[in-house]
C-alpha positions as CSV (number, residue, x, y, z in Angstrom):
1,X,-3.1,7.9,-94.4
2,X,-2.3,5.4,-91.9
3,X,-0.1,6.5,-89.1
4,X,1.7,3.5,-87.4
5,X,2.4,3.1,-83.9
6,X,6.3,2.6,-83.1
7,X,7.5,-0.7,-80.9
8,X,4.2,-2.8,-81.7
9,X,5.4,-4.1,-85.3
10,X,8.7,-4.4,-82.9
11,X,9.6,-8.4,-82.1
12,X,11.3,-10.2,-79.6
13,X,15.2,-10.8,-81.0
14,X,15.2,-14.3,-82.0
15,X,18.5,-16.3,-82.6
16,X,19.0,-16.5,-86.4
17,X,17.5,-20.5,-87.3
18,X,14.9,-20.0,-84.6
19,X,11.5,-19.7,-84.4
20,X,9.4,-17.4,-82.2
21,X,7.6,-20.2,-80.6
22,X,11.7,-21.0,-79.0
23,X,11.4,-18.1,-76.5
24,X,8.7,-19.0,-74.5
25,X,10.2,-22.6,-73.2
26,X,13.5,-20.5,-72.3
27,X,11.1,-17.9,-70.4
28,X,9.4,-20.4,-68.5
29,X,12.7,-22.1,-67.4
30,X,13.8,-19.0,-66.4
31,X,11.5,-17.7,-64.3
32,X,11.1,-21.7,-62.9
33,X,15.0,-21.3,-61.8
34,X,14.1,-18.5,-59.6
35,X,11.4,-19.5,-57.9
36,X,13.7,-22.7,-57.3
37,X,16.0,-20.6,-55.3
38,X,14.8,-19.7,-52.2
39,X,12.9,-22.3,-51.6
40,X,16.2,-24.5,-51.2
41,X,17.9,-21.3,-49.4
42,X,15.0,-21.8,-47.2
43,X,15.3,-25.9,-46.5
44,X,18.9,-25.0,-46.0
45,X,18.3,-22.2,-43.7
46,X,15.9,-24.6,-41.2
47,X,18.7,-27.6,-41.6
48,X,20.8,-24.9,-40.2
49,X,18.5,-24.0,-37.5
50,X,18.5,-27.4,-36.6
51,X,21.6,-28.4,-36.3
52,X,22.2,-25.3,-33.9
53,X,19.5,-26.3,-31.6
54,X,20.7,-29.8,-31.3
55,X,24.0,-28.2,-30.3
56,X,22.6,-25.8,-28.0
57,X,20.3,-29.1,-26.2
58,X,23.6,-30.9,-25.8
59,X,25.4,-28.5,-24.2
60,X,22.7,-27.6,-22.0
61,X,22.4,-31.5,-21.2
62,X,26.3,-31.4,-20.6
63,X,25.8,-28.2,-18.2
64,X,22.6,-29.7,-16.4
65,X,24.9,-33.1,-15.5
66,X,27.5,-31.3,-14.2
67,X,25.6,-29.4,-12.5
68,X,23.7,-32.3,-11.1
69,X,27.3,-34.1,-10.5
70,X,28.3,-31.0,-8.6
71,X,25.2,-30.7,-6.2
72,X,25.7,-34.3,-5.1
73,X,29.6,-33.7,-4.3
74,X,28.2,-30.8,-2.3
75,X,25.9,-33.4,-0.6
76,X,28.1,-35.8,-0.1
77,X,31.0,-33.3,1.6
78,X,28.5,-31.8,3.8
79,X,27.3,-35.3,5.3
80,X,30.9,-36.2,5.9
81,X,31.7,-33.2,7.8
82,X,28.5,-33.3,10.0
83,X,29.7,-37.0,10.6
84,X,33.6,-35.5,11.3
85,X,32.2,-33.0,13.3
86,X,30.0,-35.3,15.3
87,X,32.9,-37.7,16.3
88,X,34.7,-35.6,16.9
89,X,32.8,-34.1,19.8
90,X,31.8,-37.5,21.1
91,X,35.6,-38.7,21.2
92,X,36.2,-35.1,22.9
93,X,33.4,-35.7,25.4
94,X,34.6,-39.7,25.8
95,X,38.3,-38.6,26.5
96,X,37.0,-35.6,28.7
97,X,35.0,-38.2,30.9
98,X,37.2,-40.4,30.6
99,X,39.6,-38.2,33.0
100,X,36.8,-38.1,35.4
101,X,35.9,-41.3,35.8
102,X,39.0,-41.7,39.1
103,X,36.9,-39.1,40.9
104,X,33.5,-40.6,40.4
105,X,35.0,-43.6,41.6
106,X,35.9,-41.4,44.6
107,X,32.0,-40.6,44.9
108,X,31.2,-44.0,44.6
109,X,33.3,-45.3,47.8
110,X,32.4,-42.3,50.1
111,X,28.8,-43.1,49.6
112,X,29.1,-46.5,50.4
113,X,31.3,-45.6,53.7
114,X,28.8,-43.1,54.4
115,X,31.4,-40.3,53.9
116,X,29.1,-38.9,51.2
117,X,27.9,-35.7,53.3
118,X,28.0,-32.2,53.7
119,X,29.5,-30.0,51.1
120,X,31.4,-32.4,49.5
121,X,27.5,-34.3,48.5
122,X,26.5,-31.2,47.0
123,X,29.5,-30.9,44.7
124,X,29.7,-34.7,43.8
125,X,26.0,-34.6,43.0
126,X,26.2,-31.7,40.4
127,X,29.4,-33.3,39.0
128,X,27.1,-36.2,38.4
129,X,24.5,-34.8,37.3
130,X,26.6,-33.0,34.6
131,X,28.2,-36.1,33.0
132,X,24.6,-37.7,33.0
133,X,24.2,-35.0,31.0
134,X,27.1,-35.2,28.7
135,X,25.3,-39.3,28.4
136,X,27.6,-40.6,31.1
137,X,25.6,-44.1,31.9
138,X,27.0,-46.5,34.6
139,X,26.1,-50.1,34.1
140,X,27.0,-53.4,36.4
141,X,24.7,-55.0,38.6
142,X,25.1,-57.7,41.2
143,X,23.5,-61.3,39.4
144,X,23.8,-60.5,35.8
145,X,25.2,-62.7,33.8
146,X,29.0,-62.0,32.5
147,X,29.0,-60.5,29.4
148,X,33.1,-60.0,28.4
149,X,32.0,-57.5,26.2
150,X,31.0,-55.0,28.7
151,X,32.7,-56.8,32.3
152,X,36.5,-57.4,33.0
153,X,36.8,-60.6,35.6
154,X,39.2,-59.7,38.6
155,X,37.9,-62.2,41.1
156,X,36.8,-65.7,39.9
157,X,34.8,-68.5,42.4
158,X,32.7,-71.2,42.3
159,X,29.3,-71.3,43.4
160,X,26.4,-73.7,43.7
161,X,23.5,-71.2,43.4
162,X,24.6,-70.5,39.8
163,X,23.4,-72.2,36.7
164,X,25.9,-69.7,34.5
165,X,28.5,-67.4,34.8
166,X,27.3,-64.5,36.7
167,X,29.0,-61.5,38.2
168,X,28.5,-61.7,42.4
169,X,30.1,-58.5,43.1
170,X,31.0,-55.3,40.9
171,X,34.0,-54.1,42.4
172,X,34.2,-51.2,39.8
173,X,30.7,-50.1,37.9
174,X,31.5,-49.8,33.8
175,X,30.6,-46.8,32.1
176,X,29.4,-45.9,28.4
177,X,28.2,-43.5,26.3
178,X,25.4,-44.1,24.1
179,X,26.7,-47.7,22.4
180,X,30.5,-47.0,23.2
181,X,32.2,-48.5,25.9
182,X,34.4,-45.9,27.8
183,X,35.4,-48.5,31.3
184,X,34.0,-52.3,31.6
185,X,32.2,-53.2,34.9
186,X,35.3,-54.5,36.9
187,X,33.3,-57.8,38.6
188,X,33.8,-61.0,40.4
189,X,32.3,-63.5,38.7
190,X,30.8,-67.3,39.8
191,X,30.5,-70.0,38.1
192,X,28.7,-73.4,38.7
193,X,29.9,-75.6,40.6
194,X,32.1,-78.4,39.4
195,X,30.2,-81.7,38.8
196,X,26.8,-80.2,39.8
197,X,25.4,-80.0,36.4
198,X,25.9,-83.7,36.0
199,X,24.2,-84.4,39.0
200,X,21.2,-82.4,38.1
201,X,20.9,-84.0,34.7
202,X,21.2,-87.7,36.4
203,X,19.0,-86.5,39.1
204,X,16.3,-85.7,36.2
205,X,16.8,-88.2,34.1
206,X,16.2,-90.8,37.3
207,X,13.1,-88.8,38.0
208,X,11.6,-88.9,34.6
209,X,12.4,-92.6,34.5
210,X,10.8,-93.0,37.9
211,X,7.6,-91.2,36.6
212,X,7.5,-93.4,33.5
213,X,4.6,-95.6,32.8
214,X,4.0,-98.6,34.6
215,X,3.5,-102.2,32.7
216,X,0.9,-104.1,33.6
């Protein structure tokens, strides 16, 4: 006697009209649909990704700017104080000489007179050599030419030695500091003489027609 083994004479339940051969397709789509899945859970999980990083590299482009924008602020601010904080001390040293410029005058006039002696040469030389030191610099000579940037005209001649405005005396020496201008040279100044330029160009122009070439 033949014993039969239960659940292999067993088949798949088939819709009623349907043949076996129907399953298979709807088995194949199935398991087709999952694999599907992920891989588009995936693609959207790197778009994701993505679209984060790109946000993160703006911001961090954003930051780096303004950080960038802030460090040349900072730049800029610092050059303008050193700048404020160097005029400053050079008007502060120009006003401060400025108010001592009567009594080096002094010092001037008693070393001309010969008065510049004693204990008073000992202190008017250090006071000297301290506002040298501060870039005090005296400037007017006797025989350069006037320069009304720099020299004030008090005294005004004539002179035939002359071939241009010139200072002939500096009755007060000008002072500066570095390119600033703190007193201009207080000078007499001569000029050439009236009529003697003409007379030296006619003189020259009769000597050079004297010394032209004879016709034979």
């Amino acid at each position: 006697m033949t014993e039969e083994t239960p659940g292999f004479d067993e088949k798949p339940d088939v819709p009623s009209g349907a043949t076996p051969d129907d399953a298979e397709p709807k088995a194949a789509a199935s398991s087709s649909e999952a694999g599907a899945a992920p891989a588009g859970d995936a693609s959207a999980q790197i778009a994701g990704l993505t679209a984060q990083l790109d946000q993160v590299r703006k911001a961090l482009e954003e930051r780096t700017a303004d950080l960038q924008r802030l460090q040349a602020e900072f730049q800029n601010y610092r050059r303008r104080v050193e700048r404020d904080r160097i005029t400053v001390k050079e008007i502060a040293i120009a006003n401060l000489l400025t108010e001592l410029l009567p009594v080096l005058d002094d010092i001037g006039r008693a070393r001309e007179h010969g008065e510049f002696v004693g204990g008073f040469k000992s202190v008017g030389e250090s006071l000297e050599t301290v506002a040298a030191k501060m870039g005090l610099q005296q400037f007017g000579k006797e025989g350069e030419p006037f320069d009304p940037t720099i020299h004030e005209a008090l005294m005004h001649s004539y002179a035939p030695d002359v071939t241009e405005t010139t200072c002939v005396a500096i009755l007060q020496p000008g002072y500066r500091i570095g390119e600033r201008t703190i007193r201009p040279a207080r000078v007499a100044v001569a000029e050439p003489q009236p009529g003697a330029q003409t007379a030296k160009d006619e003189s020259e122009a009769g000597d050079d027609k004297d010394n032209g070439p004879e016709e034979g």
